[in-house]
C-alpha positions in Angstrom: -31.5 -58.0 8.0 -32.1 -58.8 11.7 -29.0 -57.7 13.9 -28.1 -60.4 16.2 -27.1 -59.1 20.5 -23.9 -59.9 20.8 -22.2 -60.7 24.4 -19.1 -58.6 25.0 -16.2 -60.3 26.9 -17.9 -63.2 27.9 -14.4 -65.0 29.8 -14.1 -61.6 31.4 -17.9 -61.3 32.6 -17.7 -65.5 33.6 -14.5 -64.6 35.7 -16.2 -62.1 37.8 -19.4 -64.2 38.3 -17.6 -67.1 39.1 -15.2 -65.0 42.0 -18.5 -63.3 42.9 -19.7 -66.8 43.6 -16.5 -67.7 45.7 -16.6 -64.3 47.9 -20.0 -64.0 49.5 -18.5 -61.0 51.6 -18.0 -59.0 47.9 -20.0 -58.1 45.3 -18.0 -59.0 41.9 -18.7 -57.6 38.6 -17.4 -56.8 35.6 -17.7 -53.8 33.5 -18.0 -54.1 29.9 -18.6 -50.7 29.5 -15.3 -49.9 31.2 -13.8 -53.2 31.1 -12.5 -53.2 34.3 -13.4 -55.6 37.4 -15.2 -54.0 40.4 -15.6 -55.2 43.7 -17.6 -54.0 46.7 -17.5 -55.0 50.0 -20.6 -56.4 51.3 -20.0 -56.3 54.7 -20.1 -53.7 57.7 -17.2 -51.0 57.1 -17.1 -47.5 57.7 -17.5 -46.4 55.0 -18.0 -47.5 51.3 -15.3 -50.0 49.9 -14.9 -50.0 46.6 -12.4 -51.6 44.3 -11.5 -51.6 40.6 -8.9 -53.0 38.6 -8.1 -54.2 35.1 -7.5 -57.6 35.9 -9.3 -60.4 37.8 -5.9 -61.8 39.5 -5.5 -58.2 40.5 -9.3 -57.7 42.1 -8.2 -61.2 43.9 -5.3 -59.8 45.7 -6.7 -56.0 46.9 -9.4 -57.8 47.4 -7.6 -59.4 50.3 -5.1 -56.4 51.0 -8.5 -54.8 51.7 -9.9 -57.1 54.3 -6.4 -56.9 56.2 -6.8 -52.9 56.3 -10.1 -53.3 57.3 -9.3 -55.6 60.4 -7.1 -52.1 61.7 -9.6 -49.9 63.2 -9.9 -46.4 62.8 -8.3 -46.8 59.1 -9.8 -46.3 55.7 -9.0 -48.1 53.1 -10.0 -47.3 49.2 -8.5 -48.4 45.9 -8.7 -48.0 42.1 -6.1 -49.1 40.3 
């Protein structure tokens, strides 16, 4: 008997390629490994930004908490939730 791949969360992976198709500043994935949503910021900042959260709606909106910490210089801004 041949054992067929099978695709884990599929909704879950299609919602982070299509957000990483809406964001070009972020690199959007999602984990099925971990099953969580990770985010990284593809533009110039300091230093690495990295998000990760358990839900897409919740990447969405550190997502932009992020960018408006990022806009205040001098200040680091990191997030796993």
């Amino acid at each position: 008997m041949e054992a067929k791949p099978r695709r884990w969360d599929p909704a879950e992976r299609a919602a982070a390629a299509q957000l990483d198709q809406l964001e070009p500043g972020w690199f959007v994935t999602y984990g099925v490994g971990s099953r969580r949503f990770v985010a990284i910021a593809a533009w110039r900042v300091p230093s690495p930004l990295r998000i990760e959260t358990a839900s897409i709606k919740e990447l969405r909106e550190l997502m932009r908490e992020a960018e408006s910490e990022a806009a205040r210089p001098g200040e680091l801004w990191t997030r796993v939730a």
